[in-house]
C-alpha positions in Angstrom: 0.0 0.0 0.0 1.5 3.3 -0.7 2.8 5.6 1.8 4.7 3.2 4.3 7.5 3.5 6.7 9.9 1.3 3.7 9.4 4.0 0.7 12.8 5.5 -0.2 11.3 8.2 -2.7 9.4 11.2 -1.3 5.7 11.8 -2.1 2.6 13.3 -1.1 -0.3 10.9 0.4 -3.6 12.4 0.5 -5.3 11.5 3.6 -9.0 11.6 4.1 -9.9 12.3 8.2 -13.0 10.1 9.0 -15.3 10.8 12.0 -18.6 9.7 13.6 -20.4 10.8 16.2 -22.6 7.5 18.2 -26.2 8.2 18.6 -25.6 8.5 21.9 -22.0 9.6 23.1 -19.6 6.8 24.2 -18.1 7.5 28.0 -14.7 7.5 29.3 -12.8 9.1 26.1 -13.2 13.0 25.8 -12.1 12.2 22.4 -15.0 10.8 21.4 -17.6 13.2 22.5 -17.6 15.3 18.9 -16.4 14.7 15.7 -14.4 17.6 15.8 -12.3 16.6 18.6 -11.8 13.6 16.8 -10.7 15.8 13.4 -8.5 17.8 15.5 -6.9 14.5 16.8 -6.1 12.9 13.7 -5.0 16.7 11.6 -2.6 16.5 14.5 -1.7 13.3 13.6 -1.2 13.7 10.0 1.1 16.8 10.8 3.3 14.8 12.8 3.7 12.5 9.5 4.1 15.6 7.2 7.8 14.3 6.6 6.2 10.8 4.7 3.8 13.7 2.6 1.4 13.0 4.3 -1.5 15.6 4.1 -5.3 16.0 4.8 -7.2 16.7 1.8 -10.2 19.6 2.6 -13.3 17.5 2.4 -15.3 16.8 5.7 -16.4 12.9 6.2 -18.2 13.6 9.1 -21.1 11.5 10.3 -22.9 13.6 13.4 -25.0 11.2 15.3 -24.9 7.7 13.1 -24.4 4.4 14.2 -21.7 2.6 13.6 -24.0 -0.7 13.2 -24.3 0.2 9.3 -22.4 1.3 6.8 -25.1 3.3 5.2 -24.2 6.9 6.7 -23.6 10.1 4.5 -19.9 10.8 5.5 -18.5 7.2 4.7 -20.3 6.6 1.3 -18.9 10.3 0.4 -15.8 8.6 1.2 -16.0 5.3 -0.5 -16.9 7.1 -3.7 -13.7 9.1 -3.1 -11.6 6.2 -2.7 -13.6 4.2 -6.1 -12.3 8.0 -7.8 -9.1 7.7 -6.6 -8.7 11.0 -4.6 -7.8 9.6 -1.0 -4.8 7.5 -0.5 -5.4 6.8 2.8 -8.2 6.7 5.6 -7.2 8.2 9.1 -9.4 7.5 12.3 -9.3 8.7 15.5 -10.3 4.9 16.5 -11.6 1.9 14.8 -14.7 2.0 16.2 -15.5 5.3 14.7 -15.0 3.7 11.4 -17.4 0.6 12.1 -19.0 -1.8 14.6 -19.6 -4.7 12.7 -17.4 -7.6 11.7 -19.1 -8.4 8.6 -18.8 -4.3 7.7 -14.9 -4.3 8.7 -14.3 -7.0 5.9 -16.1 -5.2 3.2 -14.4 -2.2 4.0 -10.9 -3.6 4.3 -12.0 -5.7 0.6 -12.8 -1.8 -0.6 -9.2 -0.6 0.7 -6.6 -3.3 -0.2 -8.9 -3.0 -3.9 -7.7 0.4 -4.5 -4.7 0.1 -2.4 -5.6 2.8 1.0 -4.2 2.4 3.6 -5.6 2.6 7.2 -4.6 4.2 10.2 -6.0 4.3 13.8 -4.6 7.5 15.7 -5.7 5.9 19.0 -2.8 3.5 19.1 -0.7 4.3 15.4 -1.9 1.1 14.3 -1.5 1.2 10.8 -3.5 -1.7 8.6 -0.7 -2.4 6.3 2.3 -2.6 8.6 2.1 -6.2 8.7 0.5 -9.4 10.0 0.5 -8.5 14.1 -1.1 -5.1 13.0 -3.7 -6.6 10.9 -4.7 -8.8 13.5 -4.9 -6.3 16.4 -7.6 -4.2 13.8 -9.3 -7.4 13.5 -9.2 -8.0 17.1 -10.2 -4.3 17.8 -13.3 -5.0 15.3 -14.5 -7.7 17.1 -14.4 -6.1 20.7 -16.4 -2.8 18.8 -18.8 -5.1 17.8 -19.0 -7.3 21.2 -19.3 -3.7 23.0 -22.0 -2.6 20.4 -24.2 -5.7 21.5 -23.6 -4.9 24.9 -24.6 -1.3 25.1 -27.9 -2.6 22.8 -28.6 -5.3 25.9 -27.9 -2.4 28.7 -30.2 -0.3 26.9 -32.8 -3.0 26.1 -32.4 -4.2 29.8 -33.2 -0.2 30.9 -36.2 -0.1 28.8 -37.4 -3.1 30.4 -37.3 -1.8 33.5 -38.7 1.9 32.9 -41.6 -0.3 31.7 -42.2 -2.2 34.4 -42.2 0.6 36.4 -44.7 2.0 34.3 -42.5 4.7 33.0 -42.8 5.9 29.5 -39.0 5.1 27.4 -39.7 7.0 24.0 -42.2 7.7 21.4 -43.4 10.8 20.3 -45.3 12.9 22.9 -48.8 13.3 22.4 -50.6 16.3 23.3 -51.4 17.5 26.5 -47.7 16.6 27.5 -44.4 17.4 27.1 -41.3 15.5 28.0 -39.5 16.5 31.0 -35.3 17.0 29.7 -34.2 15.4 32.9 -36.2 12.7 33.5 -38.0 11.8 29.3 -40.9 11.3 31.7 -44.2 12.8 30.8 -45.6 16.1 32.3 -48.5 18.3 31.6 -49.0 21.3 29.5 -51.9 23.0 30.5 -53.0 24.6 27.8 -52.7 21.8 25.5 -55.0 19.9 28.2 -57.6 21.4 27.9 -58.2 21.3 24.0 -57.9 17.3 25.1 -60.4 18.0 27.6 -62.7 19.6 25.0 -62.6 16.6 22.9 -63.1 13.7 25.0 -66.1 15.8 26.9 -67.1 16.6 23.2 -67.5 13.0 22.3 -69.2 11.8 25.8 -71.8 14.2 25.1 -72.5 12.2 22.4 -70.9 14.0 19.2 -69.2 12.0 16.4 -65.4 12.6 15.6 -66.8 14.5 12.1 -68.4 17.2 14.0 -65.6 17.2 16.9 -63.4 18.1 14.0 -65.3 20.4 12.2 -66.1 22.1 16.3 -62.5 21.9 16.9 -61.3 24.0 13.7 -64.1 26.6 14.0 -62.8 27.4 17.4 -59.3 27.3 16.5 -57.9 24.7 18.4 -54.0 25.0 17.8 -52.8 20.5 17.4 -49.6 19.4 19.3 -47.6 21.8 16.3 -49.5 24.5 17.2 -51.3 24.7 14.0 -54.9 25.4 13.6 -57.9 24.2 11.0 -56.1 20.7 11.2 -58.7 18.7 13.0 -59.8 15.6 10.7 -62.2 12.9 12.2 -58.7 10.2 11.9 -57.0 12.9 14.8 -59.7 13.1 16.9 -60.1 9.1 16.8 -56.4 9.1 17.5 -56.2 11.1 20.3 -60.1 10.1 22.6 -58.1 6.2 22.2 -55.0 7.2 22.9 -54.9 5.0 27.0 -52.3 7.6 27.7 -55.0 10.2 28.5 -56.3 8.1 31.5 -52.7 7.4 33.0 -52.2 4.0 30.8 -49.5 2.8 28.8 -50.3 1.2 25.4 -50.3 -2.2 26.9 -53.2 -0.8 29.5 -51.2 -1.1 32.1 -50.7 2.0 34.8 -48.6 4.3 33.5 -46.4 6.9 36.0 -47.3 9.9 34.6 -50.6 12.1 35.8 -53.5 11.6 33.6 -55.5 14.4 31.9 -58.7 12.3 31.8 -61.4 11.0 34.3 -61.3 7.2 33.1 -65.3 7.3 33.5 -65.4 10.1 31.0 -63.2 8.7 28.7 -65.2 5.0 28.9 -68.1 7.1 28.3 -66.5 8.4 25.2 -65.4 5.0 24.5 -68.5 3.6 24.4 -70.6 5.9 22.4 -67.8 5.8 19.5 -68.0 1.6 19.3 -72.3 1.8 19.3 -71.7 4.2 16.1 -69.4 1.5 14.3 -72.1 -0.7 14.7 -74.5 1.1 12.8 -75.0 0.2 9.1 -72.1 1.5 7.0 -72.6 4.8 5.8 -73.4 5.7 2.6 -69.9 6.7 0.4 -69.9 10.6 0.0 -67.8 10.4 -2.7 -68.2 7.6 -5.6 -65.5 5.7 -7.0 -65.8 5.7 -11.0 -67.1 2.3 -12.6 -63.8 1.7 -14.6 -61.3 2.7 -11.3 -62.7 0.9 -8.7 -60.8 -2.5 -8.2 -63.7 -3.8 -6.0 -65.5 -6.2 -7.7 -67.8 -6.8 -4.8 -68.7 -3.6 -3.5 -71.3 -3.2 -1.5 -73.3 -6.2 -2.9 -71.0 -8.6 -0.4 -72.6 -9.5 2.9 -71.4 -10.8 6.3 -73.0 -14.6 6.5 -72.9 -13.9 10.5 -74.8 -10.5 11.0 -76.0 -10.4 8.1 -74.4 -6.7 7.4 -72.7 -5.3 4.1 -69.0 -5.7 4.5 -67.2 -2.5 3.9 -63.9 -2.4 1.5 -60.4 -1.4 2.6 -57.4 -0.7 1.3 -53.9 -1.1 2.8 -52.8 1.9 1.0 -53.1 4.7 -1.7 -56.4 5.3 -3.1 -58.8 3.2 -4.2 -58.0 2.9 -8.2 -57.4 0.5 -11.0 -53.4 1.7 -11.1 -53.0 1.2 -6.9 -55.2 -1.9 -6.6 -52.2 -4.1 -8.2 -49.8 -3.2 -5.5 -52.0 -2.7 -2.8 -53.6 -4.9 0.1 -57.4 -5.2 -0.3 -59.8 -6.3 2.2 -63.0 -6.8 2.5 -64.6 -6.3 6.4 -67.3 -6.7 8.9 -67.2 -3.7 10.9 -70.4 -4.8 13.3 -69.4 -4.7 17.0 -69.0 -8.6 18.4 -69.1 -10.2 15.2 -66.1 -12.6 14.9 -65.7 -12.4 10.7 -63.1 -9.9 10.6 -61.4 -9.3 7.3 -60.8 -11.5 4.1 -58.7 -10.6 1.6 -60.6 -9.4 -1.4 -58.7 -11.9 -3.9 -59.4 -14.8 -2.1 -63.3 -13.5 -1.9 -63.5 -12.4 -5.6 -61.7 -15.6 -6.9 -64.5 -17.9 -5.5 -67.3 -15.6 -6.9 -65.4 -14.9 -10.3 -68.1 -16.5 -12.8 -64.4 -17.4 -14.7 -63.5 -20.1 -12.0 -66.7 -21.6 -11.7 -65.8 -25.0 -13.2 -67.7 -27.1 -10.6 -71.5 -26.2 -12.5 -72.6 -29.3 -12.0 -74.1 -28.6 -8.4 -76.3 -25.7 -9.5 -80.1 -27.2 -11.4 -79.7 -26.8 -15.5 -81.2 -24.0 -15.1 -79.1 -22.1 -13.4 -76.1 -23.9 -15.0 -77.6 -21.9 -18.1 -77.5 -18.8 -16.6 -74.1 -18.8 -15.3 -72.4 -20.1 -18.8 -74.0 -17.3 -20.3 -72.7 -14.8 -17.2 -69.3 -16.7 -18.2 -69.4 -16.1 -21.5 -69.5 -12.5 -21.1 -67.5 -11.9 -18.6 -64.4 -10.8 -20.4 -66.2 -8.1 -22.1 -67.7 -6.5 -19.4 -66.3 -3.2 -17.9 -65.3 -3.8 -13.8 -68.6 -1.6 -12.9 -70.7 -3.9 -15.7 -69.6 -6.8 -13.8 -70.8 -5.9 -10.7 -74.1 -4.9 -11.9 -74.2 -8.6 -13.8 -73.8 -10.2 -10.3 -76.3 -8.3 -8.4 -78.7 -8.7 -11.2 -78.0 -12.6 -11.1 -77.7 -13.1 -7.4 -80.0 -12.1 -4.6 -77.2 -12.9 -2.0 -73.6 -13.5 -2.1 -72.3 -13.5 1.2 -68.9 -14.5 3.0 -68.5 -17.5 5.8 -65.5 -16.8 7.2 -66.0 -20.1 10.2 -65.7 -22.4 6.4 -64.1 -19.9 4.6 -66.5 -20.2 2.1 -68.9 -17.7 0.0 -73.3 -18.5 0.1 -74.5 -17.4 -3.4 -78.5 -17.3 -4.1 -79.5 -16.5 -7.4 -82.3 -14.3 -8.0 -85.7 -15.7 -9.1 -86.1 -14.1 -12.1 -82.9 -15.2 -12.9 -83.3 -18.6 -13.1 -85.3 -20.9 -15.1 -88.8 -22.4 -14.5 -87.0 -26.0 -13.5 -84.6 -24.0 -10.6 -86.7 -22.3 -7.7 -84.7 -19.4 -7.6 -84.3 -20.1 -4.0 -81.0 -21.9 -4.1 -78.1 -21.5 -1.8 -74.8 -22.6 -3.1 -71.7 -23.1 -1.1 -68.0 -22.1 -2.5 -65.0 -23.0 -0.6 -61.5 -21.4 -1.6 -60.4 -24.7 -2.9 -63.6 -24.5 -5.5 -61.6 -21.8 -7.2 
C-alpha cells in the first residue's frame, strides 16, 4: 500500500480524516464526544507524519450522530466514492470503532481498501493496517471487541427499557398532546394549555358528538394541534387522540402508567363507548363515488357478512382506491359490526371464488341455473369492472362470505333462473372450489 514506513522516494499521500459521532456519546474518552475533537486529533496526527507527505485533503467525512451498526451513513459513502475515484490515498481515524462496529462491515471495508490500495490508520494506538501481520490482526481484534461492546450497550439499553416499563414509565415515542417531555427525567408532564383542548374533545364526544363534527367544532374554534397549528382537525386525529390510553394514565399495553392523567377514566369510557355503538351502525353511505372503470372492487357493497348479516365495507392497505393502486396494494373486504367474529378477508381470495371465470364445478347448480351462469361466463371478459358488478347483483339475490368455512353462500335471484330451478338456491363455494 502506498505511503509506508519502507518508501525510499518522497511523495505526497492524500489522507481523508474520517469521524462519527454514536447516537448516543460513548463515555470514558473525551475524544469521542464530537467529531471535531476527533478531526482535531487525527490533523494533528497527520502533521506529525508531514515528513512521509502526508497531508489531509479539505473535504469533511463527518457522520454527526450515526451508528456505527451500518455502513449506510452520509460521510462514509462520500468517502467510499472518493476512494472508487481515486482521490484519498489513505483513511485516518481517530479509533476503529468510529470507522465501524460490525465484523461483517470491517471486511467489506478492508476488501474496498486493499482494492484500491488505502491504507488505514487508527490515531488511537498508530496502528497502521498495512504494517504487517500482528497489525492486521490487532484491527481485526479491535473489530471484534467494537462489535462485542456494540451488542452490549444494545442489551444495557434493552435491559433499561425493560425496567422503565415495568415501572410504568414511558421510554420513548413521540409525545402526544397534553404533555411534554421533562429533559431530565424523558418522563411525561403536563401542558396546561394543551390539556384542555384534550379535555374539550373527550367531553365533546361523551356528550354524544361523532369525531366528524368534533373536528369540524375543533377547527371553528381554532384549536391550535400538538404543532401548534390550527384548521387541522380531521375525524382520523380526533379518533387518534379520545383512544390514545395515555390520557387516563395507561401505557399502550393498559397497564398504569407513571405519569398524571389528563382524563377522568369514566369520561373517557363514556366516550369510548358511544364511539364503538356508532361503528355498529349500518355503513354509511360513500360521500364520494369511486368511477365504474377505477374501482378495483368487484364486490362492492353487494358482499354481505353470513354472521350479521351486514354489508361488509372495503379497505385498502394503502393509496387510493384505483385501478393503477389496486395491483400493489392490500385489499380487504370487512365486517365492521361490533361482536361479530368475521373480521377481514382478503378481497382476492373472496373475488376468486365468486369470479363466474372459476366456476368449473356447475354441475351442483339445477340446469337451469347452470344456463344462466355459462351465459354470465361467456360475457365476462367483455364486461367493464362496474358492468360486472351490476351482472352479479342482477344474477344473485345474496352472495355472502362464511369466514367459520371460509366459504362464499351465493343465491340466485328468481327471475334469474329458469322455471325447472326455484330461484331459492343456496350454493356453497369453498376457496379450494376456485
Amino acid at each position: 500500500m502506498s505511503g509506508t514506513a519502507d518508501d525510499k522516494t518522497f511523495f505526497s499521500v492524500r489522507c481523508a480524516v474520517y469521524t462519527r459521532q454514536s447516537v448516543a456519546r460513548d463515555g470514558g474518552d473525551p475524544a469521542l464526544a464530537s467529531c471535531k475533537v476527533q478531526r482535531a486529533k487525527c490533523a494533528e496526527f497527520i502533521r506529525s507524519m508531514a515528513w512521509r507527505g502526508w497531508y489531509a485533503v479539505p473535504d469533511r467525512f463527518d457522520d454527526e450522530g450515526a451508528s456505527g451498526a451500518t455502513t449506510k451513513r452520509p460521510g462514509l459513502k462520500k468517502l467510499l466514492r472518493q476512494i472508487e475515484d481515486g482521490e484519498v490515498q489513505r483513511v485516518i481515524v481517530y479509533r476503529l470503532d468510529r470507522l465501524t462496529r460490525k465484523l461483517a462491515d470491517w471486511a467489506k471495508l478492508v476488501d474496498v481498501f486493499e482494492r484500491h490500495d488505502v491504507g488505514l490508520t487508527v490515531v488511537h494506538g498508530a496502528i497502521d493496517a498495512e504494517a504487517g501481520s500482528l497489525q492486521r490482526f490487532q484491527l481485526n481484534v479491535l473489530a471484534s471487541f467494537a462489535e462485542m461492546e456494540r451488542d452490549m450497550i444494545a442489551e444495557r439499553l434493552a435491559d433499561a427499557r425493560r425496567a422503565r416499563n415495568a415501572r410504568g414509565e414511558r421510554s420513548s415515542g413521540r409525545v402526544p398532546l397534553g404533555y411534554a417531555s421533562d429533559p431530565r427525567t424523558k418522563q411525561l408532564v403536563i401542558v396546561p394549555d394543551e390539556a384542555r383542548t384534550v379535555l374539550w374533545l373527550f367531553k365533546a364526544a361523551a356528550s354524544g358528538k361523532s369525531p366528524s363534527e368534533i373536528a369540524l367544532a375543533a377547527n371553528k374554534r381554532r384549536l391550535p394541534n400538538k404543532s401548534g397549528k390550527t384548521g387541522t382537525w380531521t375525524p382520523r386525529t380526533v379518533l387518534r387522540i379520545l383512544q390514545n390510553p395515555v390520557y387516563v394514565a395507561r401505557r399502550p399495553d393498559g397497564t398504569p402508567a407513571a405519569h398524571a392523567g389528563i382524563m377522568a377514566s369514566e369520561v373517557a369510557e363514556k366516550a369510548a363507548s358511544l364511539i364503538e355503538n356508532r361503528r355498529s351502525r349500518e355503513p354509511a353511505k360513500r360521500t364520494t363515488k369511486v368511477h365504474e372503470l377505477k374501482d378495483p372492487f368487484l364486490l362492492r357493497g353487494i358482499l354481505i357478512c353470513d354472521e350479521c348479516e351486514k354489508t361488509m365495507t372495503t379497505a385498502m392497505g394503502r393509496g387510493k382506491v384505483t385501478a393503477r393502486s389496486a395491483a400493489k396494494a392490500a385489499r380487504y373486504y370487512r365486517c365492521r359490526t361490533l361482536g361479530c367474529g368475521t373480521g377481514q378477508v382478503a378481497a382476492a381470495t373472496v373475488e376468486s371464488i365468486v369470479d363466474p371465470k372459476l366456476r368449473a364445478h356447475r354441475s351442483m347448480f339445477l340446469p337451469g341455473v347452470r344456463e344462466k351462469l355459462r351465459e354470465l361466463h361467456e360475457r365476462w371478459p367483455l364486461l367493464w369492472p362496474g358492468l360486472r358488478r351490476r351482472a352479479l347483483e342482477a344474477s344473485f339475490e345474496r352472495i355472502a362470505w362464511r369466514a367459520r368455512t371460509s366459504q362464499v353462500i351465493v343465491r340466485l335471484r328468481p327471475e334469474a333462473a329458469n322455471d325447472d330451478s326455484e330461484g331459492d338456491e343456496g350454493t356453497e363455494l369453498g376457496a379450494a372450489d376456485g
